[in-house]
Structure formats: structure tokens, C-alpha cells
C-alpha positions in Angstrom: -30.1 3.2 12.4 -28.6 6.2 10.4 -24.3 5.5 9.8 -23.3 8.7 10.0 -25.0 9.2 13.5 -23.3 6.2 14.7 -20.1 7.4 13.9 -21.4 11.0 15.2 -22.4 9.2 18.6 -19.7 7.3 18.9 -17.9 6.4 22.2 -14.9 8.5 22.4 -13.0 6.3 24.7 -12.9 3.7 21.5 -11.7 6.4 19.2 -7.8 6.3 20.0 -6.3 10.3 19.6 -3.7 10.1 16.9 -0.4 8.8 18.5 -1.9 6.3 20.7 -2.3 2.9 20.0 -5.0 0.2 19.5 -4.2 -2.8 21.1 -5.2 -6.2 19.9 -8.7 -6.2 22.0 -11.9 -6.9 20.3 -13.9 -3.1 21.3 -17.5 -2.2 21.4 -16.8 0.0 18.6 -16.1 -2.7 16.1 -19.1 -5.2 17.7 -21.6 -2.2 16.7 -20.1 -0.7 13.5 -20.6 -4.5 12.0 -23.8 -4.7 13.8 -24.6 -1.2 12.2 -23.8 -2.4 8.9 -26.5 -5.5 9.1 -29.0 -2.8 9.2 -28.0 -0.9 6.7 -28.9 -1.1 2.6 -26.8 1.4 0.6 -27.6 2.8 -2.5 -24.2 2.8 -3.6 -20.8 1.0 -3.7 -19.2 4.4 -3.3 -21.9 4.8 0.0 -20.5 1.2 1.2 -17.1 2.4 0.9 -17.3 5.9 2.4 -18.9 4.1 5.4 -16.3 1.4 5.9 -13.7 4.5 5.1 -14.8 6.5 8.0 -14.3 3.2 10.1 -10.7 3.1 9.3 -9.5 6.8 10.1 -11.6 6.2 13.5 -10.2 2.7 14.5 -6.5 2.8 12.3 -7.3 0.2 10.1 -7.9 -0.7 6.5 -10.0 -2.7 4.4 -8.9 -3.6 0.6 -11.0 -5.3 -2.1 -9.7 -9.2 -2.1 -12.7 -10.8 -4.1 -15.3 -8.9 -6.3 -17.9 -9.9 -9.2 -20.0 -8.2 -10.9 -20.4 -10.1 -14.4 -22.0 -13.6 -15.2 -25.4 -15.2 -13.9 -24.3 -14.7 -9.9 -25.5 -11.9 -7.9 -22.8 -8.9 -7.8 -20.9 -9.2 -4.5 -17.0 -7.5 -3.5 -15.3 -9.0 -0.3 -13.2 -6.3 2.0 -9.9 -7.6 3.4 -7.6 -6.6 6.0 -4.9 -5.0 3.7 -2.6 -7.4 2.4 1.1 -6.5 1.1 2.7 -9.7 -0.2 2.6 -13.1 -1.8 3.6 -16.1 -0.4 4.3 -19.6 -2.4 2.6 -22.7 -0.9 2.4 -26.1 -2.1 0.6 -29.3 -0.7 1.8 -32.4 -1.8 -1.5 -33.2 -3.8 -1.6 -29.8 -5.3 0.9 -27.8 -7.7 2.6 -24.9 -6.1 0.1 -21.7 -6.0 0.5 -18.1 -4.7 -1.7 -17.1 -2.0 -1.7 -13.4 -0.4 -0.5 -12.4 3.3 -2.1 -9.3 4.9 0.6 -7.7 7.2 2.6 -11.2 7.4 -0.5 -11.7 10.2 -2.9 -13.4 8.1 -5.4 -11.1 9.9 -8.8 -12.6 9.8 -11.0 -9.4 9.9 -12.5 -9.2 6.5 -16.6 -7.7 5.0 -18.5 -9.8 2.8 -21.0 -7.8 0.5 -24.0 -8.8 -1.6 -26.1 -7.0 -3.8 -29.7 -7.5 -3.5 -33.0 -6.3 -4.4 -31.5 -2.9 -5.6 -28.8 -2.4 -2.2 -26.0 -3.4 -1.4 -26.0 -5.2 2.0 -23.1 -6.7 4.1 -24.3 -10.4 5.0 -21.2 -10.8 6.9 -18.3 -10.3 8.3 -15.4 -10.1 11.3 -13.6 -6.9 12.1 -11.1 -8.3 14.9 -7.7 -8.0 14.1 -4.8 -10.4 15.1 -2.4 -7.2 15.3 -2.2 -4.0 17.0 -3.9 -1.3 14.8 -1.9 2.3 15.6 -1.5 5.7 14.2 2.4 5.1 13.0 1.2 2.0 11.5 -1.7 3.9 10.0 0.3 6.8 9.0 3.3 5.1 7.2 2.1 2.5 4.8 1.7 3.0 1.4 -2.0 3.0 0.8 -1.5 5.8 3.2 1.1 7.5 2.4 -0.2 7.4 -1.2 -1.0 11.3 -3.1 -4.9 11.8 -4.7 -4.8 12.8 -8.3 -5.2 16.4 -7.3 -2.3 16.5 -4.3 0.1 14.9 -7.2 -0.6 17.7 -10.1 0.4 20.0 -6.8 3.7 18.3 -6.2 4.8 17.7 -10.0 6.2 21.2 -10.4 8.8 20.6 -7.1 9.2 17.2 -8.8 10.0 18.5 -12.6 12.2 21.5 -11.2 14.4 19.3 -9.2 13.2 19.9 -5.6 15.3 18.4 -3.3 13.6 15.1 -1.8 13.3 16.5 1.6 11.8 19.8 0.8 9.1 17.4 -1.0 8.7 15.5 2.0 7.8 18.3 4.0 5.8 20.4 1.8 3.3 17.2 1.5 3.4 17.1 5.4 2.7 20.3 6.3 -0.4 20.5 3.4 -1.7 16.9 3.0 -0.7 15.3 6.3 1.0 12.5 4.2 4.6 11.1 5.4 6.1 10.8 2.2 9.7 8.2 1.9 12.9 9.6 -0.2 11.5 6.4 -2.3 8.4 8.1 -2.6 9.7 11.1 -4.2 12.1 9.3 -6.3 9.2 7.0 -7.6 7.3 10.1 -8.3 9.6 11.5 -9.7 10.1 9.1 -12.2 7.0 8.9 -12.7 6.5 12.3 -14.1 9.7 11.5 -16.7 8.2 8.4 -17.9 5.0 10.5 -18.6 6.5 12.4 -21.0 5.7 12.6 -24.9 9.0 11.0 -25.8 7.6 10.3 -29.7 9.2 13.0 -31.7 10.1 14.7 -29.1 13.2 13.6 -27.4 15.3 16.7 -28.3 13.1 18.9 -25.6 13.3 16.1 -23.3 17.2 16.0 -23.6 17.3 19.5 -23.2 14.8 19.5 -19.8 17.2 16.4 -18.1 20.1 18.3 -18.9 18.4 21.8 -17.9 17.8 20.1 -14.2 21.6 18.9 -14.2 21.3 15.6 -15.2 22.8 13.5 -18.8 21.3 12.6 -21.8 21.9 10.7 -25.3 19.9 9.7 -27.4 20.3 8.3 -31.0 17.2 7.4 -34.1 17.7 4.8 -37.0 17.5 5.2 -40.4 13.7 5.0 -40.1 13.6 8.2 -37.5 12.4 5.6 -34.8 14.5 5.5 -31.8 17.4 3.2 -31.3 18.1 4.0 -27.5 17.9 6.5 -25.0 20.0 7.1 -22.1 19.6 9.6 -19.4 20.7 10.0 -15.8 19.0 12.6 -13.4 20.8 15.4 -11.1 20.3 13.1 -8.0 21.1 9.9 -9.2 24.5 11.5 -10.3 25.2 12.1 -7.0 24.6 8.7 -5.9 26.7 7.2 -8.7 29.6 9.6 -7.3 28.9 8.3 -3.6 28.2 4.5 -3.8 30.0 3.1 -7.1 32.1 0.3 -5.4 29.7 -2.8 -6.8 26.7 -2.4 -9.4 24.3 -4.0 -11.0 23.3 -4.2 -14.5 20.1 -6.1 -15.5 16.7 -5.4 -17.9 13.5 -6.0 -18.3 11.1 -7.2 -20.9 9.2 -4.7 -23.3 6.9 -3.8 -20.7 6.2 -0.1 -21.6 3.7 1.5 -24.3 7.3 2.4 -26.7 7.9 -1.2 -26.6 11.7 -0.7 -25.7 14.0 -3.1 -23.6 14.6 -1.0 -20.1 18.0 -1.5 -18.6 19.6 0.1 -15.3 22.1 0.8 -13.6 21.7 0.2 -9.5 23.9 1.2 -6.3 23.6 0.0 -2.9 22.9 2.8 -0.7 23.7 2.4 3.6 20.4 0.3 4.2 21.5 -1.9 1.5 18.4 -0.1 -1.1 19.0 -0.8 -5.1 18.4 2.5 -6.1 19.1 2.6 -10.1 21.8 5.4 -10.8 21.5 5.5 -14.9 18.5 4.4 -17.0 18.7 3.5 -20.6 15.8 2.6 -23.3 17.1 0.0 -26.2 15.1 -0.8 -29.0 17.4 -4.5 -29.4 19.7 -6.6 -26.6 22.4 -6.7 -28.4 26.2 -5.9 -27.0 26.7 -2.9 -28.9 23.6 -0.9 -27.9 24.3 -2.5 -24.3 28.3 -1.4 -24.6 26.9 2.4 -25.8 24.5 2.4 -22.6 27.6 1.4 -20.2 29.9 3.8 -22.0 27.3 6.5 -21.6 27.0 5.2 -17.8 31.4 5.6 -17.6 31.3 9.2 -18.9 28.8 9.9 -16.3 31.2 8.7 -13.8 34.0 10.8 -14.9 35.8 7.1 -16.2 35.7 6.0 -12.9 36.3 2.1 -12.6 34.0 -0.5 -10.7 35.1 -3.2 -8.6 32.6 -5.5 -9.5 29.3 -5.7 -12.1 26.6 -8.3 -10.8 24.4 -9.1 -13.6 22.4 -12.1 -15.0 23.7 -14.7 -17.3 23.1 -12.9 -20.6 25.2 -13.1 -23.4 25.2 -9.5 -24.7 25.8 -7.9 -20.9 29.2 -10.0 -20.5 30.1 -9.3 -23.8 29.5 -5.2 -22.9 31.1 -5.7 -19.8 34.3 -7.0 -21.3 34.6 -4.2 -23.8 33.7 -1.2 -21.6 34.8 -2.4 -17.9 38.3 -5.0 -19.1 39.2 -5.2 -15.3 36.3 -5.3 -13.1 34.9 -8.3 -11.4 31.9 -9.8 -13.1 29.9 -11.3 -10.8 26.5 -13.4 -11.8 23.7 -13.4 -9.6 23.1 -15.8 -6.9 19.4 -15.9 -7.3 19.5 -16.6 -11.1 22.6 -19.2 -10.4 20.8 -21.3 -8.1 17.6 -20.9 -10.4 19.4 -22.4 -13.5 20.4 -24.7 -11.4 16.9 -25.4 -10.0 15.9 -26.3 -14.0 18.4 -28.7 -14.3 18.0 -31.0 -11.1 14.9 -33.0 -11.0 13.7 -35.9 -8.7 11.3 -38.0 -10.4 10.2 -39.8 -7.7 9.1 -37.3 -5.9 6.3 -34.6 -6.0 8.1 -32.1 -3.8 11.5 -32.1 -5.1 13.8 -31.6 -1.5 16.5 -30.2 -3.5 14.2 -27.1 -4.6 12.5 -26.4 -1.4 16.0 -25.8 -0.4 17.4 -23.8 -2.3 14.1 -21.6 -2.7 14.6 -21.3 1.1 17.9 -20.1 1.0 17.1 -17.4 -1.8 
């Protein structure tokens, strides 16, 4: 049986119009697209998952790869999931804690099991009935979705570099690519297109771009013409920092870029209670000068407006910034890292599961 007839052929009265919704019922559509798929030897991966692609804009749902191998003395095979979001931490008293995934926080069951053999790729099995309701809103909003091609984002990143206002974005990638795009989405974008930027030896023309686009920019090289930091604040997250400046929070990550630089923000707490980082700094070192420059940079941004309270982790260098820069705020540590430190220094030996963690990790 030819696919692409099936889908041709198929029962309209199974196809849901875009708006309506799938309820959880187990359809004659999914019974004979799986059936179909028995039949079937593709030539291809990219044939397998064109086919099972077509199946999703037709029933609302989508698959994504959990398990695949194609190395090693066992026969190729790629499993197809019900799209899963999350992680969840389990542990079982004879076992050490492990992560295992969530799909939709369902645990839908619907999943495609694949083998290649003799030349084709074949499903050998599988279960396409979902524990959930699969709908257009549901469909249309996610973020493998919502998600730009390659080619739909080179058409976006001039609105993005000129400064385009998020909801101009938002509707220009509605009305040409059907996608409904967040104000996350754009901001995340957005940044995206920054961080892409040639920075080696060329910070000067970024400078003068940020500040171009009215945002704020310093930067400042060693001795050796490598760079010490970079800070930089963008039009938009200007405005934020004038709106919501009440509480902050101040924390960094680990040299997880290709410059090999600390990364440190600034974040504000918009209505729905959304970090959304207001002022962005790159530091070649952690130490409390290069952190006090980056929140003195962050100050003059805020016209030397002062801060009720600084939330931040328990590192040395950031309370020793925050005392210089910000003498009469509040500086508040971080429940989550509190109660962690204090996870690493309670222990029951006597037993597996300490009671003491599970409670707390359930409270955070």
C-alpha cells in the first residue's frame, strides 16, 4: 500500500479542521496509519520521517527521537516518542537516584520502534494512542512548533538586528510562516543573533552597533589585547531595567561559550514572575573588581538608581561587589542554593534515602 495514497484517501471525519480538537479516543486513522507502516520498507530515514511528519500535521501530534543507534555490532534502529519536555528525578531504594524524561507531564505511551533491515528501514512496532487530548492550540504553541527553519530565521534577523519591536516580530512570522512566536521567542532570537557575532578583534564595531540600536556598551582588553570584560545592555532590556528594578538577581555561569569567558547577568521579575536578564556582562576572571566594574556599569545604566534587594548565590567575589557598589541594599542569598548547602552537610547513614533530603528537594 502506497503512504502517500493513504494519507490522500484518508477519512476526512478523522482529520480534525484546525481549531477543533482531538479528544483522547483511539481513531481508525491511527489503527491504519500504524498498520500502513507494517507494510511499508523505506529507502530512507528522511522517507520514514516525512511519513510519520505528515501524520502529525493530520492528527496534532508529534513524535521525537528518544532512542537511536547506528554504531557497533547491532542492527541500526531509532525509537519515536511522544514528545517529551522535561526531566524528572526518581530514585528506588535499591538504586541511586537517576533522571528519567516526561513527555507532556502524561507519560504518554504512544511511541514507533524502527529497524533497519535487509537494506529498509521497517517499523516492527509500535502504539500511536495518546493518554492526552491532541489539539490545534496545543499543536500550534509548543516550541518544536513554534520553532523558525534555517531559512525563516535569516528572514527575521534583519527586524531582529535593527531593533524591531517584539510584537511587530510576532506578527510578521504569523502572517508569513504561520508560526506563533512568544516575546521570549524574540528575545531568545534575538540574542542569539548578538552572541553570533565576530567579537575577536572586533568589539569596537560591536560597541558601536549596541549603542547604534540604543542600547550600552563597555568594554576593556589587557595588556595582551585579549579581552578582560564586556558589558552591554540592549534598547529593550533598558526599558525593563527602568520598569521592574525593585529586587534583582545577580548570578553566572561556567565558561560555557567558544571565548571561554565567565557569563554574568543581571535579571528582573516581570508581572508573571519571568527572570528576564536586564544587563549581560562577559569576564575573563571572578574576581570582585571585574564583578564591581560590571555592577557599576549595570548602576550607570540605571541612571544611579538604588535596589532594594540583590539575590545572589553564596560567592565570595559577588558580596564583596555588592558591598562596594550597592552599601544599602538588601543582600539576599538564594533559597535554593541555601537549602542545597545545607543538603551537603546533613547526612543519615543509616539510611539509603536520606528523609531529610527528599524534603527539602520537595519543597525546592
Amino acid at each position: 500500500m502506497d503512504i502517500d495514497n493513504f494519507f490522500h484517501n484518508m477519512d476526512v471525519s478523522n482529520v480534525q479542521i484546525r481549531g477543533s480538537v482531538v479528544p483522547h479516543v483511539v481513531t481508525e486513522t491511527e489503527n491504519v496509519f500504524l498498520n500502513t507502516l507494517y507494510l511499508v520498507a523505506f529507502p530512507s530515514l528522511e522517507a520514514l520521517k516525512s511519513d510519520i511528519r505528515t501524520y502529525e500535521i493530520a492528527t496534532y501530534c508529534h513524535f521525537a527521537v528518544r532512542d537511536s543507534n547506528f554504531h557497533g555490532d547491532r542492527k541500526p534502529y531509532i525509537k519515536f516518542v511522544c514528545w517529551r519536555k522535561s526531566y524528572k528525578t526518581t530514585s528506588v531504594s535499591s538504586q541511586p537516584i537517576r533522571r528519567r524524561r516526561t513527555s507532556m507531564d502524561t507519560q504518554c505511551p504512544a511511541f514507533i520502534f524502527c529497524k533497519f533491515l535487509e537494506g529498509y528501514w521497517t517499523v516492527v512496532r509500535g502504539n500511536v494512542h495518546h493518554n492526552h487530548e491532541c489539539n490545534s492550540m496545543r499543536y500550534d504553541c509548543n516550541t518544536w512548533m513554534r520553532r523558525l527553519t534555517g531559512a525563516e530565521f535569516e528572514s527575521v534577523k534583519p527586524l531582529l538586528i535593527s531593533g524591531t519591536s517584539a510584537f511587530n516580530v510576532i506578527h510578521y512570522a504569523y502572517q508569513s510562516y504561520g508560526k506563533r512566536l512568544t516575546a521570549q521567542d524574540v528575545f531568545n532570537m534575538r540574542y542569539k543573533v548578538f552572541s553570533q557575532a565576530n567579537l575577536p578583534g572586533d568589539y569596537g564595531k560591536l560597541k558601536n552597533h549596541i549603542t547604534s540600536l540604543g542600547g550600552l556598551c563597555d568594554y576593556q582588553l589587557d595588556a595582551d589585547h585579549s579581552l578582560l570584560y564586556f558589558f552591554f545592555a540592549t534598547a529593550d532590556q533598558i526599558n525593563l531595567c527602568n520598569r521592574f528594578l525593585d529586587v534583582v538577581g545577580f548570578d553566572g555561569t561556567y565558561k560555557t561559550n567558544n571565548e571561554n569567558m565567565f557569563l554574568y547577568h543581571v535579571v528582573a521579575l516581570d508581572m508573571n514572575f519571568m527572570a528576564i536578564p536586564v544587563c549581560i556582562a562577559f569576564v575573563s576572571r571572578e574576581t570582585s573588581t571585574l564583578l564591581s566594574s560590571f555592577l557599576s556599569f549595570f548602576r550607570q545604566m540605571s541612571n544611579n538608581r538604588e535596589v532594594i534587594g540583590i539575590v545572589t548565590d553564596d560567592s565570595p567575589a559577588i558580596a564583596a561587589a555588592i558591598t562596594q557598589v550597592y552599601p544599602n541594599s538588601h543582600h539576599l542569598l538564594c533559597r535554593v542554593h541555601l537549602l542545597r548547602n545545607v543538603i551537603k552537610r546533613v547526612s543519615f547513614p543509616f539510611f539509603t534515602n536520606n528523609p531529610f533530603i527528599v524534603f527539602v528537594e520537595a519543597t525546592i
